[in-house]
N, C-alpha and C positions, 0 to 999 in steps of 0.2 A: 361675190369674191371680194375681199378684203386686200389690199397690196401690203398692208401694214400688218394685220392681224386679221386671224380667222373670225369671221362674226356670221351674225345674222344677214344674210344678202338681203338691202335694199329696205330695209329698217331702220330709220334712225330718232332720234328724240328717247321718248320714252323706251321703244324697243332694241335699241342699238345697246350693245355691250363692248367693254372691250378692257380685260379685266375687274370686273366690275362697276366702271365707269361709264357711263351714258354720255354718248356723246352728242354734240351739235352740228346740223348739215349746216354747212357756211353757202350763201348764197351770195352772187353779186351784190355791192350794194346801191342803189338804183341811182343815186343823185351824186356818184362820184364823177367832176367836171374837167379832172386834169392828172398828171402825173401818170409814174408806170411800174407802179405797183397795184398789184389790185387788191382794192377794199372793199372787205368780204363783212356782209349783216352777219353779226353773230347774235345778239337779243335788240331787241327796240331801242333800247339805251347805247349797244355797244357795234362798233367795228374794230375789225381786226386787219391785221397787214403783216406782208412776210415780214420776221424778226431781224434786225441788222443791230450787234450789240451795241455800235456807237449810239445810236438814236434810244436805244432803251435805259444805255446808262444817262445819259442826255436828262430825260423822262425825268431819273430817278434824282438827278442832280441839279433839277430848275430852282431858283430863287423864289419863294412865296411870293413874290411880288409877280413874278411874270405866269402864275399859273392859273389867275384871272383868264392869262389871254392866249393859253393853249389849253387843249382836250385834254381832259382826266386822265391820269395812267392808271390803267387795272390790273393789269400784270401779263402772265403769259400764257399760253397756249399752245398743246400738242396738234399737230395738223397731220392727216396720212388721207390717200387716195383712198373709196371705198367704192366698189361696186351696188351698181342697185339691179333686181331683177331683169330690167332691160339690155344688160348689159353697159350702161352707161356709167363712166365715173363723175362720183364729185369726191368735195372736200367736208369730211368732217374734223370737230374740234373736241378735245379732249380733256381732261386737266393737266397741267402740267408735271412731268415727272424728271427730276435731275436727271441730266447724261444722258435721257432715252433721245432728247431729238437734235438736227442741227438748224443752224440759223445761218442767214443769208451772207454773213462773213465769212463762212467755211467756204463758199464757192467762189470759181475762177473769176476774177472782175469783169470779164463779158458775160457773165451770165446774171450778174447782180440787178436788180432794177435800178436804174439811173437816178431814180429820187427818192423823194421818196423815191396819219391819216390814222364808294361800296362795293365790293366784291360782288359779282350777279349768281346767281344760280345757272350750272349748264341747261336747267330746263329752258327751254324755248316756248314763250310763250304764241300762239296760234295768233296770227294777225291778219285781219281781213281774209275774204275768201278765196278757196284755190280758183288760181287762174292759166290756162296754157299759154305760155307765152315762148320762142326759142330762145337758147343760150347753149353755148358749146359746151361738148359732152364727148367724151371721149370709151371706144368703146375697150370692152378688153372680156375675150375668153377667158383668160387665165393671165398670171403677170406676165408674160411672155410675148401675150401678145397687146401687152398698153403701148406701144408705140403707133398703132392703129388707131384711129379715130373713126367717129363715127358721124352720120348727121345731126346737127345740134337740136335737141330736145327737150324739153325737161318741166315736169307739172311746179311751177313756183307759188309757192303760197305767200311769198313778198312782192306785190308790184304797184305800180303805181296810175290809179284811176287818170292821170292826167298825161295825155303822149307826151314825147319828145320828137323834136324835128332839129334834125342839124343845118343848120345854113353852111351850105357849099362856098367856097373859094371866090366865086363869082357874085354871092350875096342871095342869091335864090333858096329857095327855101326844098330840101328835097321831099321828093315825093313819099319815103316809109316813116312812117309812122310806128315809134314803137316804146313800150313801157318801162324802156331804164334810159337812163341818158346814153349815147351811144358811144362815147368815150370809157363808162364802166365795162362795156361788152367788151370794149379794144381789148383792153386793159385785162381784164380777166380770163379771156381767149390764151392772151401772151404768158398770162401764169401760170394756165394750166401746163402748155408747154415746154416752159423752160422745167416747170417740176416734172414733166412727166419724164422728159430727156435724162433725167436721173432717179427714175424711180426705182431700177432696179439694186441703186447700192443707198440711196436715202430714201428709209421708208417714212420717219416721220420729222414735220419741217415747226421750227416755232415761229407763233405768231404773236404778235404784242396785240393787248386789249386795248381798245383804244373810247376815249368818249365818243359818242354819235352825235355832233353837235349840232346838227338838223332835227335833231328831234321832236324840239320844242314847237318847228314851224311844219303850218299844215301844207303850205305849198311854197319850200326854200326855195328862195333867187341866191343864188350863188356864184361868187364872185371870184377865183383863184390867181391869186395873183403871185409873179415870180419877186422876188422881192431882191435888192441887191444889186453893183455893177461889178460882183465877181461870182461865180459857179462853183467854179472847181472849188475841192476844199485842199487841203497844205497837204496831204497823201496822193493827191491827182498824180498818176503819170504826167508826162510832157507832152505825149500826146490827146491825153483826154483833156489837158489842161487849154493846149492850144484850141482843141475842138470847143471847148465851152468857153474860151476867150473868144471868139469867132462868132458865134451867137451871141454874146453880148452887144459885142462891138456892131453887128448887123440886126440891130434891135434895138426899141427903146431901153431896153437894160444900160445902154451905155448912157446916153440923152436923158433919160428920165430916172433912172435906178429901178426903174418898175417895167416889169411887162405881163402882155393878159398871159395867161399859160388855161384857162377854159370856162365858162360860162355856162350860168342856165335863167331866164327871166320867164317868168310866168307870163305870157299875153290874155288880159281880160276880153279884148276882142274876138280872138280864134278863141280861146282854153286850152292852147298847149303851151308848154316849153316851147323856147327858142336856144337851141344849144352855139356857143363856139368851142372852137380846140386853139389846142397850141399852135398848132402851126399857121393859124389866122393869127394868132397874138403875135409869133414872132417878125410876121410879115407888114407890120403896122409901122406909120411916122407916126411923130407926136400927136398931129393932129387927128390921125388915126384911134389912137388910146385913149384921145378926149369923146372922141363919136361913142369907142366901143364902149365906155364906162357913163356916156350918156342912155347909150342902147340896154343897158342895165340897170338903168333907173326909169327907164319909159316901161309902162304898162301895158303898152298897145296902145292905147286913151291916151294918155297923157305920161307926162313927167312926173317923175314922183316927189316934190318938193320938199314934202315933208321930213324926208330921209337925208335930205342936207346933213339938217345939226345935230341929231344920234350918231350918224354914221364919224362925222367928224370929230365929234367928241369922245369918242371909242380911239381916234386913232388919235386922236391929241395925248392921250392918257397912256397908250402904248408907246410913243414919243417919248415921251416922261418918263418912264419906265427902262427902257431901252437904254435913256442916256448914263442912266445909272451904271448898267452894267458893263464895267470898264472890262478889259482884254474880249468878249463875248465878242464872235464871230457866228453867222447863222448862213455859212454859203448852203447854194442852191434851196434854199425854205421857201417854203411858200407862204400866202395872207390870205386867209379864206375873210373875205364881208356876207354874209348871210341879210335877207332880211324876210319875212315873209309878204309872198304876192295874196294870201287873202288879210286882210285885217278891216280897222274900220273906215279905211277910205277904198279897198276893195267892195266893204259892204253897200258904200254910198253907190259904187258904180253900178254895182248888180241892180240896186233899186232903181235906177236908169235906165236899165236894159231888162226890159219882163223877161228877156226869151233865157237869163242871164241867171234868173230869180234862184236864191239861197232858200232851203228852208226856212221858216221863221222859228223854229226851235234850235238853229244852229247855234252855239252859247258864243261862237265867234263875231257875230252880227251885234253891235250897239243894241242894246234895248230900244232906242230912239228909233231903227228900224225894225225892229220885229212886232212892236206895237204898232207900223203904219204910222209913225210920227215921221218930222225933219229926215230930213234924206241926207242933211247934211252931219259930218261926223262929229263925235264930242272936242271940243277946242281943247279939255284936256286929255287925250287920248292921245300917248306916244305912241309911235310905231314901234316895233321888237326890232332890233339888228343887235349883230352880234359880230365879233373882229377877231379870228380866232390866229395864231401862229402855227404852220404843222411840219413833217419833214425836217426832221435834224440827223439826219444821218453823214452829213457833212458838216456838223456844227463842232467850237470848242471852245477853251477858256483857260485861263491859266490853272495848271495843275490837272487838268481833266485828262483822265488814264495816260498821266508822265507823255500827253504832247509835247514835242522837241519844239514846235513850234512856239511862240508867246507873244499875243497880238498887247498892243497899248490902247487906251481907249474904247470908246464904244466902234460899234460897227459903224463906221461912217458910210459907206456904201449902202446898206440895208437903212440907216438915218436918211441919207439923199433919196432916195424909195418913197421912202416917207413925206416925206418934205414936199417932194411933186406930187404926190400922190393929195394930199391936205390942201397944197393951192390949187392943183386943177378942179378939184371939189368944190371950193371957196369962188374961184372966178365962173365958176359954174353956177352958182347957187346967186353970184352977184348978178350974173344978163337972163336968169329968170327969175328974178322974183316978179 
């Protein structure tokens, strides 16, 4: 059963129609660390997220200078419920058609997600093999009855050979184990619902295309940072304004301009993720934010030294950048730092640890260790990181869609972010060398 359009039950990719369009099953997507919208794998390259037209016109009206340091805009996307044999629903994607869908501005403001994340082909390309894993699903006889849920289900053919573990409130690590980050499932659980609570009069929702800026790395450490010591944007009620002045002020957001909003580090010793969320981030002192963004540079082994001065210098650059852009305001955005937990001081470790052993045809591993040579890594081998900007759906600028509002200057608050953020790095980098 189709909520949107009559189709093919339980058919999608190549065999799914819907006006002669083929559509894409959007799945979770595994290594989203924070925020609450949920960010749906559309292809290898791409993710998608519900549409809010500030953040798209946003997109469309970045400075070349700053689109270095946010994800690609790819455009848009039709999104509706569809039934599969099981009776379970998901989300497929469509192409976009004027006027056919709505986007997340059209709804009441409690129901909006609080933050927020080349043109591709809809084909989907097949990646790695099916694997069962659960994720919410919702069941429905007929549209009448999608208010019903059912047990979460669902054969994914995206997931990720390496677990996730959330560390608890207490610092413990819990006992499930399982193959997306567990903040993606929050997250995506929450979107099914709020869309399905209207699914009866919105049958199809737009989604912005977004870059996958994890791509590149085979196993992202990821860093999400709330960036700013103000939230709300210059539309906030008084209420949502006082609510998200409240969380600054009872956070490093006040103190630091920066706070964690959710994590992932790859441990070389266990093999899994180490997740945090938000609500660890916003519960931290300063000296708390220096631990967690230590705990994001440790391997399990060790400190990751090396990632000092890329990481730094990615954010010096975006400094530089930023300062430029006088009246730009970027409340409530966030700072993803990525860098990958395998590379070539990954490889050194593995060669350390037999029980740890990489293939030696992996093209990831130094020649130096595939050939049984130096275990130690190449002197000129940079590590990959990357500093990316996301969530502007509370952003603006002079002139941008006739805001009444008109800031002076750069964002000094999102600068003071910054600023801490680069010396706590800096005095970091100075008591380990």
């Amino acid at each position: 059963m189709c909520v949107c359009q009559t189709m093919e039950v339980g058919k999608y990719g190549k065999n799914a129609t819907r006006s002669g369009d083929r559509g894409v099953l959007l799945e979770p997507f595994i290594h989203q660390v924070g925020g609450h919208s949920s960010m749906m794998r559309y292809d290898d390259h791409t993710v998608c997220k519900p549409l809010i037209t500030r953040e798209q016109r946003f997109y469309e009206s970045l400075p070349p200078e700053m689109k270095e340091f946010t994800p690609e805009y790819k455009g848009v996307v039709s999104v509706c419920f569809e039934g599969d044999s099981d009776g379970y629903i998901n989300l497929v994607a469509y192409p976009y058609v004027e006027n056919e869908a709505v986007e997340q501005d059209d709804m009441p403001e409690r129901d909006q997600p609080r933050r927020k994340h080349s043109r591709r082909s809809l084909h989907r390309s097949s990646s790695g093999t099916e694997h069962k894993e659960e994720r919410p699903g919702l069941a429905s006889d007929n549209t009448e009855s999608i208010q019903e849920t059912k047990s979460p289900r669902a054969d994914l053919h995206i997931h990720s050979d390496v677990p996730f573990q959330m560390l608890d409130g207490n610092s413990g690590l819990s006992s499930e184990k399982i193959s997306y980050n567990p903040w993606s499932l929050r997250c995506h659980k929450q979107q099914l619902s709020r869309m399905r609570s209207e699914s009866k009069d919105r049958k199809l929702y737009k989604f912005l295309l977004l870059e996958n800026v994890v791509h590149h790395f085979k196993l992202p450490c990821v860093l999400d940072l709330k960036m700013g010591t103000r939230q709300h944007g210059d539309d906030a009620s008084e209420e949502k304004a006082a609510r998200q002045m409240k969380k600054c002020e009872q956070s490093t957001s006040a103190t630091l301009g920066v706070r964690v909003c959710g994590m992932q580090v790859y441990q070389l010793d266990t093999g899994h993720y180490l997740c945090r969320n938000k609500y660890y981030g916003r519960g931290l002192s300063i000296e708390g934010f220096r631990n967690a963004l230590y705990q994001y540079l440790h391997n399990g082994i060790e400190l990751r030294k090396d990632l000092f001065e890329p990481i730094l210098a990615k954010l010096r650059s975006l400094k530089a950048v930023l300062e430029r852009q006088a009246s730009y305001r970027f409340y409530s955005s966030s700072l993803l730092i990525i860098y990958d937990g395998k590379d070539s001081r990954a490889g050194m470790f593995v060669e350390r640890r037999p029980e740890m052993r990489l293939k030696r045809t992996d093209s990831s591993v130094p020649e130096s260790l595939q050939d049984g040579g130096s275990t130690e890594p190449s002197s000129s081998a940079q590590p990959k990181v990357d500093v990316r900007m996301i969530d502007f759906a509370h952003s603006t600028f002079k002139g941008f869609r006739d805001d009444p509002t008109v800031h002076d200057g750069p964002d000094m608050g999102y600068m003071f972010g910054l600023e801490s953020l680069i010396n706590i790095m800096e005095q970091m980098r100075e008591e380990n060398q």
